[in-house]
Structures are given as C-alpha cells and as structure tokens.
C-alpha positions in Angstrom: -14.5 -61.8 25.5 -12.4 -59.8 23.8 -14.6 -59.5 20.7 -17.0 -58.3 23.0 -14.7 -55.5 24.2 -13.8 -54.5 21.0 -17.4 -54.1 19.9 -18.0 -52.2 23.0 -14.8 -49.9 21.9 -16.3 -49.5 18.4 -19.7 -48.2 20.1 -17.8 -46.0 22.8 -15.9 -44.4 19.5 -18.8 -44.0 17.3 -20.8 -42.5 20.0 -17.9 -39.8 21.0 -17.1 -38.7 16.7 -21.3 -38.2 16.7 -21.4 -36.0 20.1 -17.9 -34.1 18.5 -18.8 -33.8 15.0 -18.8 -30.0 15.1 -15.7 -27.9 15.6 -15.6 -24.9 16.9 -12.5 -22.4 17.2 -12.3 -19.2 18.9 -9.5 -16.6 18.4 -8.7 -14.7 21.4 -8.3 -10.3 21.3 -5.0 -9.1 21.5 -4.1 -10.1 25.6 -4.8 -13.8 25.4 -6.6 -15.7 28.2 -5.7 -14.8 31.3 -7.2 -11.4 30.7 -10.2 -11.8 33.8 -12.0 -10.5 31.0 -13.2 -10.3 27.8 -11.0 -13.3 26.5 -11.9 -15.3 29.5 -15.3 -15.2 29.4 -15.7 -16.0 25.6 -13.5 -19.1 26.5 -15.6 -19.8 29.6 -18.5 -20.2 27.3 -17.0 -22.1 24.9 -16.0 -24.7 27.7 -19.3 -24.8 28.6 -20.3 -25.8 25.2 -17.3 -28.1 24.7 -18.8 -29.8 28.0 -22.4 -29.5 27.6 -22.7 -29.9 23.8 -19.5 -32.1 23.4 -18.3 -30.2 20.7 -14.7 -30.1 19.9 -13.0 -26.5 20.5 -9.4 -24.9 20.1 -8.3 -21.8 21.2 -5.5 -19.8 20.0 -3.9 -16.7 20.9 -2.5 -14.6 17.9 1.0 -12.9 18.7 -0.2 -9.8 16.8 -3.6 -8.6 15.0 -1.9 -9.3 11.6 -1.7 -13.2 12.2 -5.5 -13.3 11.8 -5.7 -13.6 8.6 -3.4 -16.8 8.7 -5.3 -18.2 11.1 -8.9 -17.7 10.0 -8.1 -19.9 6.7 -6.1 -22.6 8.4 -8.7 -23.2 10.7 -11.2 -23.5 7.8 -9.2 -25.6 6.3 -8.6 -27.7 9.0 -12.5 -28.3 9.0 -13.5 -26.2 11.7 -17.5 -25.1 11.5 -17.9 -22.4 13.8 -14.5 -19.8 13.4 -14.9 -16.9 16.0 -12.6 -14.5 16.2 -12.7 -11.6 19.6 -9.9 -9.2 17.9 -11.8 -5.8 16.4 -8.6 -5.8 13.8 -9.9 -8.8 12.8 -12.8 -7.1 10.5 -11.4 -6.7 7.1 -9.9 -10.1 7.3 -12.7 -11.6 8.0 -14.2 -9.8 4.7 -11.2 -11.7 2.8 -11.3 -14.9 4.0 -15.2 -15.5 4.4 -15.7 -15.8 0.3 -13.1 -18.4 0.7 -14.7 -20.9 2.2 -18.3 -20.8 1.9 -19.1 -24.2 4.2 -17.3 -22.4 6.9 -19.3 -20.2 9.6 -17.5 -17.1 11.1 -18.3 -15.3 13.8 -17.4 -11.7 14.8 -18.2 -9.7 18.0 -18.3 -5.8 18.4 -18.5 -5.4 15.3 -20.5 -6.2 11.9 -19.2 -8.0 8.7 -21.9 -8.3 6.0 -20.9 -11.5 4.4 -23.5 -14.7 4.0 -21.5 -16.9 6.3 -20.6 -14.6 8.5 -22.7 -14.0 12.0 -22.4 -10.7 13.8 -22.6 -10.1 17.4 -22.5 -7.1 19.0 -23.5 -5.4 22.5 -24.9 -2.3 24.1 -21.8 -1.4 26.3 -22.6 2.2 25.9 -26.1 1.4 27.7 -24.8 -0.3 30.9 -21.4 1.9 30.6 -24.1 5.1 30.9 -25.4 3.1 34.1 -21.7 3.3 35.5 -21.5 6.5 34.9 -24.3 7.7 36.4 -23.6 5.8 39.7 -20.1 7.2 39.5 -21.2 10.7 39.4 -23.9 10.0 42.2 -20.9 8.4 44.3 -18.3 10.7 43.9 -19.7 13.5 45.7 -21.4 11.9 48.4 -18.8 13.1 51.4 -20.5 10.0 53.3 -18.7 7.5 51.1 -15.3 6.9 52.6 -13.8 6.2 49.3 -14.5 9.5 48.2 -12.9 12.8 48.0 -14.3 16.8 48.0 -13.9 17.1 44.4 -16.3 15.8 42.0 -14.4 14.4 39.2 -14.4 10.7 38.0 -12.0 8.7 35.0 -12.0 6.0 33.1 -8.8 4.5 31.2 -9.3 2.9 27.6 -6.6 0.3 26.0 -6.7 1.6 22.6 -9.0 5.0 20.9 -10.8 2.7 18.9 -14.7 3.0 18.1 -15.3 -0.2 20.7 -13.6 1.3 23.4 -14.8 4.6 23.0 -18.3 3.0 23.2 -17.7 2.6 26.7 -16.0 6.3 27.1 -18.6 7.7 25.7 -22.0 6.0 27.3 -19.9 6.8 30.8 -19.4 10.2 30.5 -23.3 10.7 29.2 -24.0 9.0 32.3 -22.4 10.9 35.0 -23.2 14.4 32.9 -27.1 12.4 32.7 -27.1 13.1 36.9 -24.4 16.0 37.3 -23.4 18.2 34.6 -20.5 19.5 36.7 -18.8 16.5 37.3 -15.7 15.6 35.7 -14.5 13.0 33.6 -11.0 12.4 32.9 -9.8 10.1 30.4 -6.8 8.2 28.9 -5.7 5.6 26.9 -3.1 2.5 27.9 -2.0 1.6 23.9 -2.3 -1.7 25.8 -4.7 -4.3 26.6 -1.7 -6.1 28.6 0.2 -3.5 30.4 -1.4 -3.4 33.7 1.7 -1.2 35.0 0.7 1.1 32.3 -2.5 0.8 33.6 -1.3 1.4 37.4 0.5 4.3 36.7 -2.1 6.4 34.5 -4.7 5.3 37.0 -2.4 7.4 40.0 -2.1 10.2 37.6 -5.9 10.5 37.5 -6.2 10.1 41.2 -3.5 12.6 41.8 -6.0 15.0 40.0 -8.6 14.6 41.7 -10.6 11.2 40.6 -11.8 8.9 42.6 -13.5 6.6 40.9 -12.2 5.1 37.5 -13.6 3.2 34.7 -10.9 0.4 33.4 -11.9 -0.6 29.7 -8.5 -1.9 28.8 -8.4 -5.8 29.4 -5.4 -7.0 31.2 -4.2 -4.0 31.7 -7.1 -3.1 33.7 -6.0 -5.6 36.4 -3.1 -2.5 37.3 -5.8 0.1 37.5 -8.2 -2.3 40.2 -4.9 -2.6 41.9 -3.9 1.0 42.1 -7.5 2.2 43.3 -7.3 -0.6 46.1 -4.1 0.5 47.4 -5.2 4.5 47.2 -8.4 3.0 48.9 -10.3 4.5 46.0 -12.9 2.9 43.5 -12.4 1.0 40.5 -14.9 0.1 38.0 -14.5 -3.2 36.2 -15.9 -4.3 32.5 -16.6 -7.2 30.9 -16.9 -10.2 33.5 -17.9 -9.6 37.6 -14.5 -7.9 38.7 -16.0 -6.8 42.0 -14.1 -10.0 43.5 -10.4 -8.3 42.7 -10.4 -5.5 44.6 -13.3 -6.2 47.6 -14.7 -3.4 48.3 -12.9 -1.3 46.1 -14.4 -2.2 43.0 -17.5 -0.3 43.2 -19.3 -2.2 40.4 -18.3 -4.0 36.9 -19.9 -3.3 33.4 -20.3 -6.9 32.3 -20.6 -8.1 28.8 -21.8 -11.6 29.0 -19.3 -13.0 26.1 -20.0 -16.6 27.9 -23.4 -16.5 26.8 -22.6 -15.3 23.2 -20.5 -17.8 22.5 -22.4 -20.8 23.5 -25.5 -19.8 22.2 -23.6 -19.7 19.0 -22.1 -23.2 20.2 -25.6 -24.1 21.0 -27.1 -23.0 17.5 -24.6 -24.7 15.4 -25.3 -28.0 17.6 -29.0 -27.5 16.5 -28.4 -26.9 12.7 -30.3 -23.7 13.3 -27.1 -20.8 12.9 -27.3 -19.1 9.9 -24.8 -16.7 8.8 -25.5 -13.0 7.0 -27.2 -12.0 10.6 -26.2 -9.6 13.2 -27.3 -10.2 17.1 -27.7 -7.4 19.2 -27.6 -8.2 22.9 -28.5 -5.2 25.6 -29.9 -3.8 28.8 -33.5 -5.7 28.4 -31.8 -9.4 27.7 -29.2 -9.2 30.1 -26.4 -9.3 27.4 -25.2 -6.4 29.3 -25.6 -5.0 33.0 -24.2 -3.7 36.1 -22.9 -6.4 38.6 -24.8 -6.9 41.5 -22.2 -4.8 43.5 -21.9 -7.6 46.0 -18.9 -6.0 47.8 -20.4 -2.5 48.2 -23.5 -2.6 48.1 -24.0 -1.7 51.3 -21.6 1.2 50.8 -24.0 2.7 48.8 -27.6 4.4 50.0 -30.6 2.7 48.5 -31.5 6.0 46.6 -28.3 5.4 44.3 -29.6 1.7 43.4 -33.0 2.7 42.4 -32.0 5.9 40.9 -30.1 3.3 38.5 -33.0 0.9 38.2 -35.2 4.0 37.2 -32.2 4.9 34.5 -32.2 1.5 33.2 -35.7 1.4 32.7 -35.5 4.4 30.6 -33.0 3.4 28.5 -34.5 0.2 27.9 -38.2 2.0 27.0 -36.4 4.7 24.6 -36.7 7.6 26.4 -33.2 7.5 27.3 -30.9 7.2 24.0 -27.0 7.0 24.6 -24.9 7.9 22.1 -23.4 4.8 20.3 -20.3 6.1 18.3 -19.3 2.7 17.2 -22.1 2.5 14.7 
C-alpha cells in the first residue's frame, strides 16, 4: 500500500513541475499593489494566469526605480521566462540587462524597447482619455447635473510630468476643447503615485477654482482625489481599473487600461510557445484594451445625448477621422 502511494505521489509531482514549468515574474510601478490600479490589475491578470495556466509567478515591489536593474538580472538568473516590469524608469535598464540573457523574455508596458527578447506593450490612453474629456466638458456645464457648478472649468491631477502621464493630460484636454473650446482645464502634478493626501489637497485647490470634475492619473495617490470629490459632492474621474465603485456616484466614469488582459495574454502566449520577443503590441479603442467604464453609478445622472455623443466620438477615433495627439511617441 504504501508503494502504491508513493507512486501515486511521484505522478501528483510530475504532473504539478509539467503544469508549472514556466515562470513568470512581474515588477510592480513605483506604489506597489494595493494601488486599485495600475499595479493591481497587472497582478490580477497574472493570478489569473498563475490559476488558469498553472504557471508559477512572483511579484515584487521595488523600494525605488533604481533597484530595477538588480532585479531584472536576478530574476533571469533565477530562471524566470517571462520578466515584466510596470515601472516607465525601467526602460534603459531593460536595454542593459536584455543582451544579458538571451533565453530570458522581457516584457515592458507603456513604453517600447527594441531588443530581440524583449516584447513591448503599449496602449491608447490618449484615445479613451479624449472620451473623458469630452464627457467632462459636456457635464460640467449642464446646470441640471447636481454635481456641477456655473463655471465651466474641469482638472485632472498627474503623479509625475512624464510622457505616460501626459498621454492622458493631453488626450483629456483635446477632448473637452473637441466639444467646448471655452472650457477649462486645470492641471497639476502629485510628484507621487502614493500620496493620496497630496492628492486630496491639490484636488481642493482645483475645486476651490472652480472645477468640478477631475481627472486622477496618479495611482494611489488618486485614491485622495476620489475621496476629496466625494466629500465636496463633486466628480472624480478614475484611470486604469473600474473606479466608479470608490466614490458611488461620485466617480462619474474611469478610463480603464485593461493591464489584466495584457499580462495574461502574455502568460497565455508563453504557455503556448507562441511569444516572441523584438515585437510591440498596441492595444486601443477598437479591441477594448482601453475604454470608458460603463458608468454604472451615474449613468442615469447623465442624459442619453451625452452617452451617444461619446459613442459617436469613439467611433471616429477608431475610423481615423478623429486623431488625438499622442505625445508619448
């Protein structure tokens, strides 16, 4: 009997090596998990691949930009197939380390790193930000919506000037000017994609000015702005994941960036044998890599008109005829 058990074991193991024979390891932005963002939803997708795929996965969460270097070749060396790193600082390291270690795949996002084992994956924020932006400046001066003031002016809050947050800056502001030239649009910058009392308190400057509607592209630190346009009974806008659900009713829509998907078709191609470095992935509007959320909390806040006015935009800019300006090229 227990020969039989201990051939049983040696199966059980044999069969859980073969269904975790490819590692993958993903290196979070600076903010860490916990972020109800960016960071999240990457590691939301690599748990799904981890428990779809059965791959094995480790997270880590650098204490500052310049560890990445350190960690990109210890976790080659350790064996790991699939290396993503979310950090933007991340770039020339990545263009030092890939030579290195040729059998090693690593994967980038919102940006692009020309190296032969290196896979590229970037979005269209500056499409679906232009969406927000357009609703915005349709919102803010309808006297009808509660959450509204007289004064048509709108904001948005970045964490760092950096080209990928200025993506979203940008494609916003083209949207609102897209339906309003006269509107508004204040803007700022956190320094932080952790600091959601930084994020709080420039958020109540902006208000006290007048907005009443702001953009939060600034990661954890965006958690202070939804917070501070709930309590002024104002809107928010959230980015990256569905944030509608932090502020009901108060978050007037998100700008998602579906990072989940990313990473486990990435997960999912590696499983297959079929990822290939030396390639860069665009995901937009017309493949739902980035949208509006469905505005499940104010919706009906919101007249009909606004909704297909942004359905008519979105069809434009997905056709061509609308071109946003992407400055992160």
């Amino acid at each position: 009997m227990a020969l039989v058990v201990f051939s049983t074991s040696l199966v059980f193991l044999s069969q859980t090596v073969k269904a975790a024979d490819k590692k993958v390891a993903l290196i979070t932005s600076m903010g860490g998990l916990g972020d109800k963002s960016f960071n999240d939803m990457a590691a939301k997708g690599l748990e799904k691949a981890k428990k779809e795929l059965g791959i094995e996965s480790k997270i880590i969460e650098p204490g500052a930009v310049t560890e990445g270097e350190r960690y990109l070749s210890s976790l080659a060396r350790m064996g790991y197939d699939l290396v993503l790193t979310l950090e933007y600082g991340h770039a020339d390291m990545v263009e030092r380390v890939a030579p290195q270690f040729p059998e090693t795949t690593f994967g980038v996002f919102n940006l692009v790193v020309d190296q032969p084992n290196v896979v590229s994956v970037v979005f269209k924020e500056h499409d679906a930000s232009f969406l927000a932006g357009a609703l915005a400046a349709m919102v803010t001066k309808d006297s009808n919506i509660e959450e509204t003031n007289e004064e048509k002016i709108i904001g948005v809050i970045g964490g760092v000037d950096s080209p990928g947050i200025n993506k979203f800056l940008v494609g916003y502001e083209e949207g609102a000017h897209y339906v309003d030239k006269d509107v508004k649009v204040l803007s700022s910058y956190a320094n932080s994609f952790d600091d959601p009392s930084t994020g709080r308190e420039l958020s109540l400057v902006q208000m006290n000015r007048g907005a009443d509607i702001i953009f939060q592209v600034a990661g954890a630190t965006g958690q202070g702005i939804i917070e501070a346009a709930a309590q002024k009974d104002k809107f928010s806008i959230g980015v990256d994941a569905d944030q509608d659900y932090m502020a009901k009713g108060n978050v007037l829509t998100s700008v998602m960036k579906r990072m989940d998907i990313a990473v486990y078709d990435l997960c999912q191609k590696l499983n297959n044998e079929s990822l290939e470095g030396g390639q860069s992935i665009s995901l937009g509007l017309e493949d739902k890599g980035v949208s509006l959320s469905e505005m499940k909390y104010t919706r009906e806040k919101i007249p009909e008109k606004y909704i297909n006015k942004i359905d008519e935009i979105k069809e434009k800019i997905i056709n061509g005829e609308i071109k946003v300006t992407n400055v992160a090229k």
